[in-house]
LOKOLNU-777325 format. One line per field, with one value per atom (N, C-alpha, C, CB): chain; atom name; x, y, z. Coordinates in Angstrom, 3 decimals. Glycine has a CB too. Example, Ala and Ser with C-alpha at 12.3 -4.5 7.8 and 13.67 -1.06 7.14 Angstrom:
2
chaine A, A, A, A, A, A, A, A $
atome N, CA, C, CB, N, CA, C, CB $
x 13.190, 12.300, 13.200, 11.308, 12.850, 13.670, 12.900, 14.084 $
y -5.690, -4.500, -3.300, -4.473, -2.250, -1.060, 0.030, -0.598 $
z 7.800, 7.800, 7.800, 9.046, 7.080, 7.140, 7.870, 5.725 $
This chain:
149
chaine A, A, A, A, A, A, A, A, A, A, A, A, A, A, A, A, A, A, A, A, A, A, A, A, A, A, A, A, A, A, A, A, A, A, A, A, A, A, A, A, A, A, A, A, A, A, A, A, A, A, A, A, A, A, A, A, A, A, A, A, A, A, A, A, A, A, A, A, A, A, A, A, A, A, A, A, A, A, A, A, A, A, A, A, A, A, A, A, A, A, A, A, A, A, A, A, A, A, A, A, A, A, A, A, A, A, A, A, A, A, A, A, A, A, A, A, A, A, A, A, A, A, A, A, A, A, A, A, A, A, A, A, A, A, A, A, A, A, A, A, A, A, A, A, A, A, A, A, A, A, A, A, A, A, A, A, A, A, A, A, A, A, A, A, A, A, A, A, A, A, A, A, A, A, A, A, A, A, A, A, A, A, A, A, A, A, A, A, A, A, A, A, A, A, A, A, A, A, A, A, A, A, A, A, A, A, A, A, A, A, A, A, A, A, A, A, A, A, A, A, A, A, A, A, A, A, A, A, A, A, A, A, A, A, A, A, A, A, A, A, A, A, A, A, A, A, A, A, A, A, A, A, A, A, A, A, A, A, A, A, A, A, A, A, A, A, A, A, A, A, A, A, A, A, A, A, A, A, A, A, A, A, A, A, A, A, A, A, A, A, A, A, A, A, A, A, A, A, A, A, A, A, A, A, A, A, A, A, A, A, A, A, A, A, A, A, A, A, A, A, A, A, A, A, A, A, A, A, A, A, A, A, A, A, A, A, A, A, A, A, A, A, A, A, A, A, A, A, A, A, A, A, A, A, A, A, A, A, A, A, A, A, A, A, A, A, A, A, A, A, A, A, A, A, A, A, A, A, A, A, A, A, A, A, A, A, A, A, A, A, A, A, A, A, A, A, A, A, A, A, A, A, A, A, A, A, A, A, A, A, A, A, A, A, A, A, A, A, A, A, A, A, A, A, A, A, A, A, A, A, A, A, A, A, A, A, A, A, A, A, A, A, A, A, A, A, A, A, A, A, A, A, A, A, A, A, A, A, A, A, A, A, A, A, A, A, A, A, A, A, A, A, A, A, A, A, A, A, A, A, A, A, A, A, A, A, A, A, A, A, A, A, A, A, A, A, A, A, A, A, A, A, A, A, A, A, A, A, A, A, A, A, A, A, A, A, A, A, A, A, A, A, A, A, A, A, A, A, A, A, A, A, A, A, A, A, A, A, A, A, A, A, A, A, A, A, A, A, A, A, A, A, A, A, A, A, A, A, A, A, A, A, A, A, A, A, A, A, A, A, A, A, A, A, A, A, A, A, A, A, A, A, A, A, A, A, A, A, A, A, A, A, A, A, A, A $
atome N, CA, C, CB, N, CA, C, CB, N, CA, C, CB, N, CA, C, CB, N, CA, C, CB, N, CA, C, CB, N, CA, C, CB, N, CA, C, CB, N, CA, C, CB, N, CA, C, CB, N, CA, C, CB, N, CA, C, CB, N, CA, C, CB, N, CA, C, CB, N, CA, C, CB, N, CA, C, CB, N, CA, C, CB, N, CA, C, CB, N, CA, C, CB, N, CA, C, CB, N, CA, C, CB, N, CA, C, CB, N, CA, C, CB, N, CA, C, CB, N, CA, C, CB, N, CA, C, CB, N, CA, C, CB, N, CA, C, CB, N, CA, C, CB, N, CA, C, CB, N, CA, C, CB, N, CA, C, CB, N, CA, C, CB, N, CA, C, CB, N, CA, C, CB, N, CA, C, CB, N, CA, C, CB, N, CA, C, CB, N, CA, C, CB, N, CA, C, CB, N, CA, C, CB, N, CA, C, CB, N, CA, C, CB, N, CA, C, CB, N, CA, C, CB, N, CA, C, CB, N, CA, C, CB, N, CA, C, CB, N, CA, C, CB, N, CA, C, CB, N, CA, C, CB, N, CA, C, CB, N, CA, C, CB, N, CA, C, CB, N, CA, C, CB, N, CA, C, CB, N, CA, C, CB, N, CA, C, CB, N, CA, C, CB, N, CA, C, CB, N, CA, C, CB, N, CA, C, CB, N, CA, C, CB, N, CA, C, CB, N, CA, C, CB, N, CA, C, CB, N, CA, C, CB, N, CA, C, CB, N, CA, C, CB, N, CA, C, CB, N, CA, C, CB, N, CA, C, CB, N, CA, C, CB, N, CA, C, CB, N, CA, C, CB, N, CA, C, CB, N, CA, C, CB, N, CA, C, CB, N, CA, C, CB, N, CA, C, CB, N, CA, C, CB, N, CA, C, CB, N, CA, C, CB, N, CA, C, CB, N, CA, C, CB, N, CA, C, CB, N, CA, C, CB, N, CA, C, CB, N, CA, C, CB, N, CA, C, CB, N, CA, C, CB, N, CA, C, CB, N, CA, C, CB, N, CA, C, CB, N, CA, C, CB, N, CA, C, CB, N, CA, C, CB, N, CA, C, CB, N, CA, C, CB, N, CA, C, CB, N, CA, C, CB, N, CA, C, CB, N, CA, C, CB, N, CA, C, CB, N, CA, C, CB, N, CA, C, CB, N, CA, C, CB, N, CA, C, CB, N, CA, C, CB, N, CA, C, CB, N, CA, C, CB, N, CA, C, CB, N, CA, C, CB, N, CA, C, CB, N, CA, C, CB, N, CA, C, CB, N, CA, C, CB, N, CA, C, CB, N, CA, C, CB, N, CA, C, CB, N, CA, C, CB, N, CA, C, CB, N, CA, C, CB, N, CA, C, CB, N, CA, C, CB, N, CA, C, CB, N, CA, C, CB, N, CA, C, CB, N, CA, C, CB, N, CA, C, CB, N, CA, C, CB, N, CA, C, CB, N, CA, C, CB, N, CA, C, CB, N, CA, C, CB, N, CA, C, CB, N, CA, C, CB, N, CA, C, CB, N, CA, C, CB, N, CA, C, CB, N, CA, C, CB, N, CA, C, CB, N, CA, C, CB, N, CA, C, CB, N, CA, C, CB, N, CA, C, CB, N, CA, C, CB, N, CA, C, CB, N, CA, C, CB $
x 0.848, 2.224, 3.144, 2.539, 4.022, 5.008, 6.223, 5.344, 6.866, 7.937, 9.095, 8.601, 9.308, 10.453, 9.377, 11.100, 8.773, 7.490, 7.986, 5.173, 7.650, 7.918, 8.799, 8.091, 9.949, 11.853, 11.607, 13.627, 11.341, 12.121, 10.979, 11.905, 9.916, 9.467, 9.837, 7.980, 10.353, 10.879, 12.235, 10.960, 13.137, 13.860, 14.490, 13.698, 13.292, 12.803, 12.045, 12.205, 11.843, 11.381, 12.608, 10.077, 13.482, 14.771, 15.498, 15.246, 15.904, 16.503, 16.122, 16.599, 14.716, 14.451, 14.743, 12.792, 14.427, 14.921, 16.390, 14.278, 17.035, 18.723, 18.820, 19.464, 18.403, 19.003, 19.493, 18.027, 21.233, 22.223, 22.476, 23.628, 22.115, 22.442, 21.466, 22.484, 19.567, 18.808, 18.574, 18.338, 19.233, 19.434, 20.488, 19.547, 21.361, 22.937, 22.162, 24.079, 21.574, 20.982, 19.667, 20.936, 18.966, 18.221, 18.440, 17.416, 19.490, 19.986, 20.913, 20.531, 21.115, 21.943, 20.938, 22.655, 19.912, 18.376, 18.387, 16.030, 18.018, 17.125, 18.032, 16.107, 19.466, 20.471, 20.277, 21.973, 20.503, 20.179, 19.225, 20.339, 17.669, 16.604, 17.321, 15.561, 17.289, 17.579, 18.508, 17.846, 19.435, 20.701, 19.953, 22.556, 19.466, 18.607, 17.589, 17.407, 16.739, 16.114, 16.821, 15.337, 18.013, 18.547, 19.099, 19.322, 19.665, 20.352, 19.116, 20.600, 17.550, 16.415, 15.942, 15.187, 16.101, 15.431, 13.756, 15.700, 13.678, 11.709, 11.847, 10.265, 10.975, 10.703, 10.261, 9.506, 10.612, 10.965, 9.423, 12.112, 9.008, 7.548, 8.106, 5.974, 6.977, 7.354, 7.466, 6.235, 7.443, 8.684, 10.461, 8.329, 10.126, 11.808, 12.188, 12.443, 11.409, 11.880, 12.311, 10.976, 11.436, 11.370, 12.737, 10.331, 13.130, 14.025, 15.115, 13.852, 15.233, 16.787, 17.125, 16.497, 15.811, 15.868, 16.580, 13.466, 16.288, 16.061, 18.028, 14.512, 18.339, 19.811, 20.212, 20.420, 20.673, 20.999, 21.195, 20.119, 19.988, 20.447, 21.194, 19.572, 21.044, 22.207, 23.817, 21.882, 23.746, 25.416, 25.844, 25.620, 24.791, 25.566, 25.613, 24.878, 24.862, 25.187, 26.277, 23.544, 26.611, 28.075, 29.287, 28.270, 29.246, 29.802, 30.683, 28.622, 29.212, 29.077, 30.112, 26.632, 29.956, 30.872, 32.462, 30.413, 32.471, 34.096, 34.419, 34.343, 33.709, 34.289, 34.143, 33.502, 33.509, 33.918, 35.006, 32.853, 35.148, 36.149, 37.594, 35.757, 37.518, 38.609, 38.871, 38.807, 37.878, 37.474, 37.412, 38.581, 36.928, 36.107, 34.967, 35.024, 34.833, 33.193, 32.481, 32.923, 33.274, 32.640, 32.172, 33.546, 32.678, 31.751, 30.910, 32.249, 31.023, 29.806, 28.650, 30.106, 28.745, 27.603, 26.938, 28.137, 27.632, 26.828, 26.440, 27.646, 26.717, 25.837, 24.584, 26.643, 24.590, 23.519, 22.803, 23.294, 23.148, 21.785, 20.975, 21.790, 22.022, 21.369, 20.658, 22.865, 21.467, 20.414, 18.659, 21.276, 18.797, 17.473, 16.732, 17.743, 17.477, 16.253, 15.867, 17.577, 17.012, 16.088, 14.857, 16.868, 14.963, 14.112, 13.117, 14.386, 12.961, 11.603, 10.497, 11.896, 11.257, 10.335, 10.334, 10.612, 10.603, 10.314, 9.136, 11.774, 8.652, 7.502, 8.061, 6.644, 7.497, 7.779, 8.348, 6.264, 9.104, 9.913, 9.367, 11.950, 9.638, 8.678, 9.719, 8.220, 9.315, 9.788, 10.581, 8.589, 11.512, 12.011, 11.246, 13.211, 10.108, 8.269, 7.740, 6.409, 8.169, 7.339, 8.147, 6.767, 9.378, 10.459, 11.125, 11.806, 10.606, 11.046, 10.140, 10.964, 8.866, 7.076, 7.868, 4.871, 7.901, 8.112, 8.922, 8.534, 10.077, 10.923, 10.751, 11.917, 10.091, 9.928, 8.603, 9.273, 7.809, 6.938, 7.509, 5.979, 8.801, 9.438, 9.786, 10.772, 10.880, 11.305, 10.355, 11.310, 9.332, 8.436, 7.377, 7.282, 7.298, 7.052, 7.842, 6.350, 9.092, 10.370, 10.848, 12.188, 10.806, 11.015, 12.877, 10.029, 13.162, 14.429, 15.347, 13.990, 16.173, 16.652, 18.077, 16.558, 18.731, 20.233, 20.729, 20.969, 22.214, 22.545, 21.964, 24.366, 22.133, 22.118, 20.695, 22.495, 20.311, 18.485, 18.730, 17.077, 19.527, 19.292, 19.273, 20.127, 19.527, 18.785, 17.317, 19.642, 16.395, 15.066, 14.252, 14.689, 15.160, 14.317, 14.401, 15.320, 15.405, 15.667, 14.861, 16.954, 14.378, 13.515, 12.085, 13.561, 11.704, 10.353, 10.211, 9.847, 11.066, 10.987, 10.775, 12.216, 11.355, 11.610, 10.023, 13.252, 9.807, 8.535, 7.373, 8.015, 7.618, 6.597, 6.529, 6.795, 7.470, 7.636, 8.059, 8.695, 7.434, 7.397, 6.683, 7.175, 7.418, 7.159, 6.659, 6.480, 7.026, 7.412, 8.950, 7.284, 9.936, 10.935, 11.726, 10.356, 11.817, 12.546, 13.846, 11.919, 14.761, 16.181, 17.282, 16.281, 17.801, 18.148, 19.058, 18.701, 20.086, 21.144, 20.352, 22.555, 19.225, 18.556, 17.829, 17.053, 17.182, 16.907, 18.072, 16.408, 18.667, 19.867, 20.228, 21.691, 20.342, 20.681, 19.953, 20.365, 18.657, 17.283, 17.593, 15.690, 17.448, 17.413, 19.072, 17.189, 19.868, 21.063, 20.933, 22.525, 20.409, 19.589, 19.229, 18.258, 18.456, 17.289, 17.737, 15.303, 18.200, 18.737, 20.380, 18.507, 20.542, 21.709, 23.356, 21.515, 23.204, 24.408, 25.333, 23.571 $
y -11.308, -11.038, -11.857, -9.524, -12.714, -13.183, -12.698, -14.247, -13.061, -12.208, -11.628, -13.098, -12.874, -12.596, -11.537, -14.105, -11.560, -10.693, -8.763, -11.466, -9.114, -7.922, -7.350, -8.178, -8.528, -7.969, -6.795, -9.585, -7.821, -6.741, -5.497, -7.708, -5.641, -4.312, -3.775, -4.092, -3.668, -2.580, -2.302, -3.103, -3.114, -3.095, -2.195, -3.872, -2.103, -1.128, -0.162, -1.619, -0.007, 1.375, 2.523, 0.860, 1.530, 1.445, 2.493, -0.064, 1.836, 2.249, 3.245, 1.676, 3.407, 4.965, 5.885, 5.236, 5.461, 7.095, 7.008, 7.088, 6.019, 6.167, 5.952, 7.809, 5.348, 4.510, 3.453, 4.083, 4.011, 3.210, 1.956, 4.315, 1.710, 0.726, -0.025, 1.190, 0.130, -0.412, -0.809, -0.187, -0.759, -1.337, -2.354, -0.477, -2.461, -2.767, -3.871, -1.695, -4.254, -6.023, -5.972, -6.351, -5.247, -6.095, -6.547, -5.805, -6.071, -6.822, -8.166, -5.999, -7.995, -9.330, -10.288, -9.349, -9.433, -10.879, -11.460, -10.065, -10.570, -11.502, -12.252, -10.563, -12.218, -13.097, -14.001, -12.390, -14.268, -15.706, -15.737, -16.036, -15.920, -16.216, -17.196, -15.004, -16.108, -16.765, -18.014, -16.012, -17.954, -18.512, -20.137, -17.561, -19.808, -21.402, -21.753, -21.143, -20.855, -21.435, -22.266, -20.377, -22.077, -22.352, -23.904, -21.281, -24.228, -24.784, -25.937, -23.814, -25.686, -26.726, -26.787, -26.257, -25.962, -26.506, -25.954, -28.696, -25.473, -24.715, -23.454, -25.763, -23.116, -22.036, -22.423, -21.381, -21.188, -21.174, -21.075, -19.266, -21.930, -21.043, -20.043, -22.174, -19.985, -18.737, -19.373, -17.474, -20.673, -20.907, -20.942, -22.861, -21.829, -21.690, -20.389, -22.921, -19.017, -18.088, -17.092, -17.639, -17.353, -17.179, -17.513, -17.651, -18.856, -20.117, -19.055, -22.247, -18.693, -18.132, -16.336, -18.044, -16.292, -14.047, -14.819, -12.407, -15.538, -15.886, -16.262, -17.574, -16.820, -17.671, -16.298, -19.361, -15.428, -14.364, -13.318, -14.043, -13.208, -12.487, -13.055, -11.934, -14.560, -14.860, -14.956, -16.132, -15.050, -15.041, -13.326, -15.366, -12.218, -10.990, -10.810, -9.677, -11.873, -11.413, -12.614, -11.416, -12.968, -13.844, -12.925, -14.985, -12.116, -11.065, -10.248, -10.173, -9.922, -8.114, -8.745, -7.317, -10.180, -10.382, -10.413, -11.965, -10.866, -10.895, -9.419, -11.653, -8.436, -7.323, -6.688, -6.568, -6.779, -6.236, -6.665, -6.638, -7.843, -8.520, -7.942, -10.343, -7.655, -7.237, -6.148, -7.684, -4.881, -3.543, -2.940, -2.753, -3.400, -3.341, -2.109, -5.259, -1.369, -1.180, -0.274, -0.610, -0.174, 0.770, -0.086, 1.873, -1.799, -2.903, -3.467, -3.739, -3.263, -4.218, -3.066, -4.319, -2.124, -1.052, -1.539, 0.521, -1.685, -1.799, -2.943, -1.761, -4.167, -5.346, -5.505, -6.348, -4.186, -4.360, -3.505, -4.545, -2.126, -1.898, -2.562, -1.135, -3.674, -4.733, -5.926, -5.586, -6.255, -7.144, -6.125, -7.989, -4.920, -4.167, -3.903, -2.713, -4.099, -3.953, -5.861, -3.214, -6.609, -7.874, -8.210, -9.043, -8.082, -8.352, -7.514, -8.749, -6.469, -5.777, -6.619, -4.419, -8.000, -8.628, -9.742, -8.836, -10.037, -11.445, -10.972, -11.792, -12.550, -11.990, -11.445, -13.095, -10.818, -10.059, -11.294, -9.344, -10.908, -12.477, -12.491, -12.511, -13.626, -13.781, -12.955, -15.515, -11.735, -11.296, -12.207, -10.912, -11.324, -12.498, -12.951, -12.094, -11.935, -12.763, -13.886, -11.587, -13.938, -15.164, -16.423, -14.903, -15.866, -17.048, -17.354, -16.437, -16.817, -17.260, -18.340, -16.093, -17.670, -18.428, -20.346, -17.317, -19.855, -21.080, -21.872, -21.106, -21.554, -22.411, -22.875, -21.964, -22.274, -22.233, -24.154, -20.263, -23.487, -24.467, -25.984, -23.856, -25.549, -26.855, -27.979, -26.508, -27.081, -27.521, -28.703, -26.313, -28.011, -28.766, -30.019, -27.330, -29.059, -30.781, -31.956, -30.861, -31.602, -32.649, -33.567, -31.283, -32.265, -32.608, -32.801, -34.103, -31.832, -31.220, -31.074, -29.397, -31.660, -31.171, -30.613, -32.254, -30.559, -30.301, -30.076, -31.198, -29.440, -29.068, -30.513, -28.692, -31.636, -32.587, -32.873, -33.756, -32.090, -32.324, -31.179, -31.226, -30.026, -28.929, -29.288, -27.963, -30.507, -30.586, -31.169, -31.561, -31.772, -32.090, -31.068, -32.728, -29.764, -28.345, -27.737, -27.085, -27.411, -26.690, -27.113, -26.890, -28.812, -29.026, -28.667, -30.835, -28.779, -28.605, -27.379, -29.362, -25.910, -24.714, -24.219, -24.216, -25.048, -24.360, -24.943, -25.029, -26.399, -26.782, -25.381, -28.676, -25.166, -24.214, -22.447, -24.244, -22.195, -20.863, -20.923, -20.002, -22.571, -22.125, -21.344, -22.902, -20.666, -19.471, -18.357, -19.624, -18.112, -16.707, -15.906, -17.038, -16.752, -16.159, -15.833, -14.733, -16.950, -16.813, -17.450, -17.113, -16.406, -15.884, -17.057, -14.032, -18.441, -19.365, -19.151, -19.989, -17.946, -18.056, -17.274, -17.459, -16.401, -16.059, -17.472, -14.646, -17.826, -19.226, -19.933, -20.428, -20.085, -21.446, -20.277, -22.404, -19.224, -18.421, -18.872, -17.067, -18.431, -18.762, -20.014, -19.228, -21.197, -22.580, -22.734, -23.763, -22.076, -22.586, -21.915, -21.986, -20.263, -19.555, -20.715, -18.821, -21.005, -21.732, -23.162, -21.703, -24.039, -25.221, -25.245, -25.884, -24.297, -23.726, -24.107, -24.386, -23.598, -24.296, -22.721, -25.285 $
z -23.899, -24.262, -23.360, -24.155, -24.290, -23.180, -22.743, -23.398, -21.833, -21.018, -21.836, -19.900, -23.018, -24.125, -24.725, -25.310, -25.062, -25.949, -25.311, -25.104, -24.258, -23.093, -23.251, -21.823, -23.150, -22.906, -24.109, -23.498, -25.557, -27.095, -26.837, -29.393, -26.672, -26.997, -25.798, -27.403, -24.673, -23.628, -24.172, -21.965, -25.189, -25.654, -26.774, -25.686, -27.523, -28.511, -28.206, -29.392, -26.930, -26.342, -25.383, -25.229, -25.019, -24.714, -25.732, -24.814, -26.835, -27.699, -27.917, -28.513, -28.502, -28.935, -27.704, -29.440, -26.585, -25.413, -25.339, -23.363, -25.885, -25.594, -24.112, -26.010, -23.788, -22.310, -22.599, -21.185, -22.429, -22.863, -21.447, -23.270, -20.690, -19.515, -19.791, -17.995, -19.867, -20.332, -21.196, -20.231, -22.606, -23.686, -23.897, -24.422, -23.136, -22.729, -22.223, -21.619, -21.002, -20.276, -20.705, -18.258, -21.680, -22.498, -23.470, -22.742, -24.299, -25.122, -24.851, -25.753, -23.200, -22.762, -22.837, -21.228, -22.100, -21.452, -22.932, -20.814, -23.836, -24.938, -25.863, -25.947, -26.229, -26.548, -25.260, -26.796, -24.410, -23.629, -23.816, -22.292, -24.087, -24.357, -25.546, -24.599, -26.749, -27.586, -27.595, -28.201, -26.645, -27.137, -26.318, -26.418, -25.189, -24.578, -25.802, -22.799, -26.291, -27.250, -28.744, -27.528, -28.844, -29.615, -29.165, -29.902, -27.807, -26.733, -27.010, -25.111, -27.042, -26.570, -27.925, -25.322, -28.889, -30.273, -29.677, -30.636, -29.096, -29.024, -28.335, -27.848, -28.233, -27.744, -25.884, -28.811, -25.559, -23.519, -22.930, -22.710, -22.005, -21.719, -20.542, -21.054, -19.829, -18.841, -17.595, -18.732, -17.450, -16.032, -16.547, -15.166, -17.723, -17.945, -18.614, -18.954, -18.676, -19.045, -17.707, -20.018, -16.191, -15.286, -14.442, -15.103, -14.958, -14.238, -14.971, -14.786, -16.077, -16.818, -16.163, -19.110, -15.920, -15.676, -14.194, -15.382, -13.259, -11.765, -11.904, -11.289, -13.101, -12.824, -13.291, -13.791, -14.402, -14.556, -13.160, -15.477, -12.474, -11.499, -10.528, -11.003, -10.263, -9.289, -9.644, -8.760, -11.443, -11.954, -11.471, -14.173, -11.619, -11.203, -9.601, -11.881, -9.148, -7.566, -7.080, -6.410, -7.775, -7.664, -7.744, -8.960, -9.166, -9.920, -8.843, -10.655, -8.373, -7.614, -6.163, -6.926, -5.389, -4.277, -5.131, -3.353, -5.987, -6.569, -6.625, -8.272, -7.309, -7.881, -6.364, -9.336, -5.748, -3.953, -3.131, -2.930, -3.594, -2.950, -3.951, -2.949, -5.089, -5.638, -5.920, -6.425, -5.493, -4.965, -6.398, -3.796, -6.706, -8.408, -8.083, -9.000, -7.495, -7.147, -7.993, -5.704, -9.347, -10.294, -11.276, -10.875, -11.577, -11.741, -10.937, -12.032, -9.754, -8.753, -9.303, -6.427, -9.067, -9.323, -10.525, -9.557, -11.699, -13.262, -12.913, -14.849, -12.075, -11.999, -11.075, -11.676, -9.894, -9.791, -10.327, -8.837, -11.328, -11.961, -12.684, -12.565, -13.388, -14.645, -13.658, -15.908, -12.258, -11.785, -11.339, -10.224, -11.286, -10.820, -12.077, -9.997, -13.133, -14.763, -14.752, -17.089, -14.379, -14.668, -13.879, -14.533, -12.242, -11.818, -11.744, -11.046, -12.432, -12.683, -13.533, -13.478, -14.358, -15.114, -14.268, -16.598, -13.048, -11.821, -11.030, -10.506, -10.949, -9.591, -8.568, -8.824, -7.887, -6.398, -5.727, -5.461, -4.957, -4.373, -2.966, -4.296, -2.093, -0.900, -0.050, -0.314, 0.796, 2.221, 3.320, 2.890, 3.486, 4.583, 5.741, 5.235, 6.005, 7.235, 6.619, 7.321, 5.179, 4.657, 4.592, 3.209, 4.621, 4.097, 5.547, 2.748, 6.712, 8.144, 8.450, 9.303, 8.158, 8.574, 7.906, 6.819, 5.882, 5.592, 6.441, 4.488, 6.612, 7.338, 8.577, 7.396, 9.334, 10.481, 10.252, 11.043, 9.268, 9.081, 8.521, 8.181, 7.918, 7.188, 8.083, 6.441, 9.183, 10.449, 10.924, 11.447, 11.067, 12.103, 11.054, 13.070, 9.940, 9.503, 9.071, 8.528, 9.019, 8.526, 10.306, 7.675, 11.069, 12.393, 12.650, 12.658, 11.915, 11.399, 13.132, 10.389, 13.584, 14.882, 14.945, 15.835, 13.457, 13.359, 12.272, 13.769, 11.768, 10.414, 9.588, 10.244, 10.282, 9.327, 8.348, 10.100, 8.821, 8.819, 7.080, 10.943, 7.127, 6.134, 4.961, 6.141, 4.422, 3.009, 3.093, 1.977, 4.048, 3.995, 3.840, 4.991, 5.086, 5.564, 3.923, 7.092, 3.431, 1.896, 1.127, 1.166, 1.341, -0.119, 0.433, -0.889, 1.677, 1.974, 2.251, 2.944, 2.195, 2.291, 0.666, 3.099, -0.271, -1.697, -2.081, -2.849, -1.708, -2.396, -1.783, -1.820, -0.736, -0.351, -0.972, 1.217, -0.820, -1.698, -3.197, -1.052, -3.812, -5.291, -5.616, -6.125, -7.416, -7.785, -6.978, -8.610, -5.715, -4.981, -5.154, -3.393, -6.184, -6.590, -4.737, -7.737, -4.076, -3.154, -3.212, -2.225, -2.693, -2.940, -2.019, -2.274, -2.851, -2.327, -0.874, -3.348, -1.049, -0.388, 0.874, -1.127, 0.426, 2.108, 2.767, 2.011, 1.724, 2.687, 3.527, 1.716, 2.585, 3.487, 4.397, 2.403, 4.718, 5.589, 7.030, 5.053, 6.407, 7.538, 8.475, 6.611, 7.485, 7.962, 8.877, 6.399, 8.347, 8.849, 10.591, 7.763, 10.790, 11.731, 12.761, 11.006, 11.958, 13.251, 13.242, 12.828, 13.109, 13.281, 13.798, 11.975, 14.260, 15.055, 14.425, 16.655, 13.184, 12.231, 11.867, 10.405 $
């Protein structure tokens, strides 16, 4: 079964219990499915179905800093329940022990000594925690950490 496969029938399992929030961003997920499949003329495999659940949750955690910042917080809330139903269909994402280790390891093989170095460290931290669904803005966090930026 593939992930779009997954979405409609949790979708349609959704519906019948009347879980109106869970029916509400699965019916968002699978209109963007659709709407990229429409966008590429084929059908999505499961990295670029992976690559779209992964951008979805970072448009609501964009969302959720505006509506905090504009003390919205009865919308920041509905965006992160819908970001916590999307990533129930993402791989487990790498820990920040794993995503320190990576970096730590990037550093030293790029031989990284300063901010200027942080786009070599970013690409040789992301090549390493592909598909561990690690969370861009904690990385650049990390790297910015330890290269004293």
């Amino acid at each position: 079964m593939t992930l779009k496969e997954k979405i409609i029938s949790d979708l349609t399992t959704a519906m019948k219990s009347r879980e109106v929030a869970r029916t509400s961003t699965l019916r968002m997920v699978k209109a963007a499915f659709m709407n990229r499949e429409i966008e590429k003329r084929a059908e999505l495999d499961e990295e670029e179905s992976l690559k779209l659940l992964r951008s979805m949750v970072k448009q609501r955690r964009d969302s959720i800093e505006q509506y905090v910042k504009g003390a919205r917080q009865e919308l920041a809330d509905k965006e992160q329940a819908e970001i916590e139903i999307i990533e129930a269909y993402l791989p487990q994402g790498a820990s920040a022990g794993q995503i320190e280790i990576a970096v730590s390891e990037a550093i030293a093989e790029t031989e990284a000594t300063s901010m200027k170095d942080m786009g070599k460290v970013m690409k040789a931290v992301q090549a390493k925690l592909a598909g561990q669904n690690a969370d861009g803005r904690t990385v650049s966090e990390i790297v910015k950490a330890k290269l004293g930026g």
